[in-house]
N, C-alpha and C positions, 0 to 999 in steps of 0.2 A: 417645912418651908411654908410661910403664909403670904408670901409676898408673890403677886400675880407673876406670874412670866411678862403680860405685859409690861411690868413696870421694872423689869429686872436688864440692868444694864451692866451686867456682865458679858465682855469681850464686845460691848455695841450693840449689844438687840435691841439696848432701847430705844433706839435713835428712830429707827423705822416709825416706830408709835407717837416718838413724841413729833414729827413728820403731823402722823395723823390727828394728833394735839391740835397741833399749828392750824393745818384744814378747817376742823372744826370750830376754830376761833376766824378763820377768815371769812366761813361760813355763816358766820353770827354780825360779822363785821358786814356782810354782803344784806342780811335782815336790815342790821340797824339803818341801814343807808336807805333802805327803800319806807322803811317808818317814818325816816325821818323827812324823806319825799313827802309823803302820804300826812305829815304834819303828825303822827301818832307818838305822843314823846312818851309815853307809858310804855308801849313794844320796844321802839328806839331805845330806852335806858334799860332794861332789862336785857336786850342784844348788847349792850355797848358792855354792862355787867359780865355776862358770859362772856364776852371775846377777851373781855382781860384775865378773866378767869381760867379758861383754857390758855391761854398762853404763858402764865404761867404756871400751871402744870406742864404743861409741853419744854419750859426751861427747867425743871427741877427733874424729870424725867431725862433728860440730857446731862444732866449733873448730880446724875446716882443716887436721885434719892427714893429710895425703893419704900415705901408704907404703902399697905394695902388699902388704907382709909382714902387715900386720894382717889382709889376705884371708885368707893360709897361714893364721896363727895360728886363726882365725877356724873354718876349715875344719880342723885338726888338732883342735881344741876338740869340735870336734858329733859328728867322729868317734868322740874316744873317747866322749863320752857314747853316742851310738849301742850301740858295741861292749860294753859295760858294759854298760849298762842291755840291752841284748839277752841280752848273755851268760848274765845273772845273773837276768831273767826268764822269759826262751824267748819264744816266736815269740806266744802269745794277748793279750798286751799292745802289740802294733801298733807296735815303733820300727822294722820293713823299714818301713814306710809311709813313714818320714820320710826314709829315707835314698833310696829312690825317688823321694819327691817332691824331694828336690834335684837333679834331674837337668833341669826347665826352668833352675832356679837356672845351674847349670854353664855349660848352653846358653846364656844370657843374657849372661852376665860374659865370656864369650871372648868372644862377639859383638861388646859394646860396646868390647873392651880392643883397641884398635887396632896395640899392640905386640905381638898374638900370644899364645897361651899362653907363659908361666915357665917352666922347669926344675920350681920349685916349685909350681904350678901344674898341674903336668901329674902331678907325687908324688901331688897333693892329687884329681886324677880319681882316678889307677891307686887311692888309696885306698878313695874312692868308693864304683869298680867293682867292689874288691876285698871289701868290706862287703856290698853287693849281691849278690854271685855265694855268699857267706857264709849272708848270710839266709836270701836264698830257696832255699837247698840245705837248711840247718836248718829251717825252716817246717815241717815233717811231723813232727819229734819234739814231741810237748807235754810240754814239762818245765819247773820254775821252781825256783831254788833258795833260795828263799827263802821265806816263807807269808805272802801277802799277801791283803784280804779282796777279795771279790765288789766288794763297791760301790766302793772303789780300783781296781780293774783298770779294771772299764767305765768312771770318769772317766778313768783314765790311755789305753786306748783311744781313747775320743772325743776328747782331748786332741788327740791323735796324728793323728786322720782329720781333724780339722777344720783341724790347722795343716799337714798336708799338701795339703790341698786349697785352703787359701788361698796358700800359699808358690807350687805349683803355678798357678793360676788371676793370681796376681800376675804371675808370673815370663813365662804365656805371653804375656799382657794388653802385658806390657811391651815382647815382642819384636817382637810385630803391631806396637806403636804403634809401635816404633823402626824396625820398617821400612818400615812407613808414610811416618815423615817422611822416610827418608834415600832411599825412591824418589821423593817429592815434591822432595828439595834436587835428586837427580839429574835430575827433568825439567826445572823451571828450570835449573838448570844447561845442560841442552840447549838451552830457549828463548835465555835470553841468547846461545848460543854463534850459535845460527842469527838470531837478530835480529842478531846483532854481524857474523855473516858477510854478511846483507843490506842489513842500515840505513847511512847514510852518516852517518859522525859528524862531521862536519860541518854538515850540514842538519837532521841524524833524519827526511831523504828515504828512504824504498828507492832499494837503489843499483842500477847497470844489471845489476847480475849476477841481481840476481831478477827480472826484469822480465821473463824469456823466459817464465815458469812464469805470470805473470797476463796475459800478451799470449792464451798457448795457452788458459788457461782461458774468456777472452770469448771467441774464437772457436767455443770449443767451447758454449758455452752459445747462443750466437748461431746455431751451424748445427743443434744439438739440438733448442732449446727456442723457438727466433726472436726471442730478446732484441736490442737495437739498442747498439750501442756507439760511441763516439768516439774517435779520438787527438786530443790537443793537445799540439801543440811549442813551446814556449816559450823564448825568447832574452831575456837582458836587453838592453837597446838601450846602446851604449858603455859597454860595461863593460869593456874592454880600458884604457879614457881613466882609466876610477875607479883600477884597479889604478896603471897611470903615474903618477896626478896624487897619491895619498894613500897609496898602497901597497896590499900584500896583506893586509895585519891588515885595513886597511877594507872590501877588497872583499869577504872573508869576513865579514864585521860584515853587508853589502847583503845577501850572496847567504843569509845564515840568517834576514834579517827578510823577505824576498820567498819562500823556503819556508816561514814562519812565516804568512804572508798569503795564499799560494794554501792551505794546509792549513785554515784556517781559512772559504775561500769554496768550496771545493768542498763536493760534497754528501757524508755518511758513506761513503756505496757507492762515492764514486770514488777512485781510487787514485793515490798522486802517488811520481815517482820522481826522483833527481837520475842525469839522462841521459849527465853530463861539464860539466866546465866551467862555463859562468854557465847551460846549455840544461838544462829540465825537462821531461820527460815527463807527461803524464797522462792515465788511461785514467777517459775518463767514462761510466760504464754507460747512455745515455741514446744517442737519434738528434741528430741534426745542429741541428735547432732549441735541443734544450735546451743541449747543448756548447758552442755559440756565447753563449747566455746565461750560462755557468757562468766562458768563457774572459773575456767581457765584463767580468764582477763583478770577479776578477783580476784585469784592465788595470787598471781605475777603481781598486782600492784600492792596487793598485801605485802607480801617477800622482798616487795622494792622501799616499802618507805619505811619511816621510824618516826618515835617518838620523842622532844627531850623532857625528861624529868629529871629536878634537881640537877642539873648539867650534865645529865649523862642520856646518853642515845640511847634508846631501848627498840631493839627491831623483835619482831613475832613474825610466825608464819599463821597457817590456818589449813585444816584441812575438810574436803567438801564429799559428801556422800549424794548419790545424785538417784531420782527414777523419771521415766517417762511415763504418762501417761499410755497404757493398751487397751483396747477393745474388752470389758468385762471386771476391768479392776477399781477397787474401790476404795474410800478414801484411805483405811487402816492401813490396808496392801500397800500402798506407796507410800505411805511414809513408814512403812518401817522396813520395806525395801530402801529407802534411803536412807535410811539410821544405819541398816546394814551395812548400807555401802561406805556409809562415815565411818563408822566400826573397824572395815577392813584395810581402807587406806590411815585410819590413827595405829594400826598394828602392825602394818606393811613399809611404816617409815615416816609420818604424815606429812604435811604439806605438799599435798598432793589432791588430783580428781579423780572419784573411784565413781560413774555410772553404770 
């Protein structure tokens, strides 16, 4: 993309700028007026130049027309007024100000210009700097060659201080904000990546691969702080028959309304993962009495709903192998206490809670 963000009027940005178009040519229209007090028809025509000039950039920037050459233009424009009006006043009427305060301006436009600084673009700094280095080396001579009165100068001054100080305070306002949002696109950006490397899209379970990182955390809260925790293992009961008998479109139809159902009966604090296959993990931050009632709720609203595929209802059960958290046990221990326990209730009949 070579086309400034300034000039870029897409969904309306531009309008702002071209605002600040307009300004700038009211600015020059405010010059010519006091030249033309002052009887100077040389300043007077070259303001009266530039305010048409800027205004129409300020209508073409309102009416989409995105070339990055109107920047150049734009920027060879203020220069020579700059240089003129410096040259031909001297340094007590305040135009270093303004060519100094362009310099968030500068800062800003490369920023948002994603294709880099231009060849011309880079003319239009070296100009800039080259203005600046000008100035403020002349600033100690006081000379003006022209006779202009008291009360002209000090508006032409304050002119000067006030639209540097706003172009300035605009220009930095702008860069905070923009980098504000472009480190917020980039933290999202990270969350999706890391939700996308965890979550199973599939279910929108966490998948096994984050599960190590909330296994070590109950433990550690559990041996720090003496909180009580659960696993529960969770099997669908012939789910091997669903896939054979209606396919794998169905079986992934079951296995996202049964993570959709336990996500829904657990409590906020518990955590639900897709462990592999039709088997779910879940870590209930609770002791063994309430886990069993959490695994309970699960069963029953498993056992209670259905699927339809291809106009046929499709009900499953699910059976749940459960352990608690004890004083000395570690992570292997409990889960394969509750594998156990899943084991004994799929042999004992399943759909059912074995802790």
């Amino acid at each position: 993309m070579k086309t400034l963000e300034i000039l870029d009027l897409a969904k309306g940005k531009g309008k702002p700028y071209a605002i600040l178009y307009h300004l700038t040519a009211v600015m020059h229209i405010l010059y010519m007026i006091i030249f033309i007090i002052e009887n100077n028809a040389v300043l007077a025509g070259i303001n009266a130049v530039l305010a048409f000039f800027f205004v129409i950039v300020g209508l073409l920037v309102i009416k989409a027309v995105r070339n990055g050459g109107i920047f150049t233009a734009c920027t060879i424009a203020m220069s020579i007024f700059l240089v003129t009006h410096y040259v031909v006043l001297g340094p007590t009427f305040g135009f270093q100000y303004l060519s100094i305060g362009t310099i968030p301006l500068m800062f800003y436009l490369s920023y948002v210009n994603d294709a880099g600084v231009s060849i011309a673009r880079k003319g239009s700094f070296a100009s800039y700097l080259m203005l600046i280095i000008v100035t403020i080396a002349c600033s100690k001579n006081d000379y003006s060659l022209i006779v202009v009165s008291e009360i002209s100068r000090r508006i032409i001054v304050f002119m000067n201080l006030s639209i540097t100080f706003f172009v300035s305070a605009k220009f930095m306002s702008e860069f905070v904000k923009k980098t504000y949002q472009e480190t917020g696109q980039l933290e999202n950006k990270n969350l999706d990546l890391e939700k996308s490397a965890n979550v199973d899209a599939l279910t929108g379970l966490y998948n096994r691969r984050s599960i190590e990182e909330f296994i070590d955390r109950a433990f550690y809260m559990a041996r720090g702080e003496g909180t009580d925790f659960s696993f529960l293992m969770c099997d669908i009961d012939n789910f091997k028959h669903v896939n054979d008998t209606y396919g794998h479109d169905c079986g992934d139809l079951v296995l996202k309304n049964i993570a959709s159902i336990i996500k829904n009966e657990v409590r906020p604090e518990d955590m639900v993962f897709r462990w592999g296959g039709e088997e779910i993990f879940i870590i209930i931050k609770a002791g063994g009495y309430i886990a069993k009632s959490v695994a309970e709720r699960c069963r029953k609203a498993i056992e209670e709903s259905s699927v339809t595929y291809e106009d046929e209802k499709i009900q499953v059960t699910i059976t749940i192998g459960g352990a608690a958290y004890f004083q000395g046990a570690d992570r292997d221990e409990l889960i394969n206490r509750a594998d156990k326990n899943l084991y004994e209730g799929k042999h004992n009949g399943k759909n059912q809670v074995v802790m």
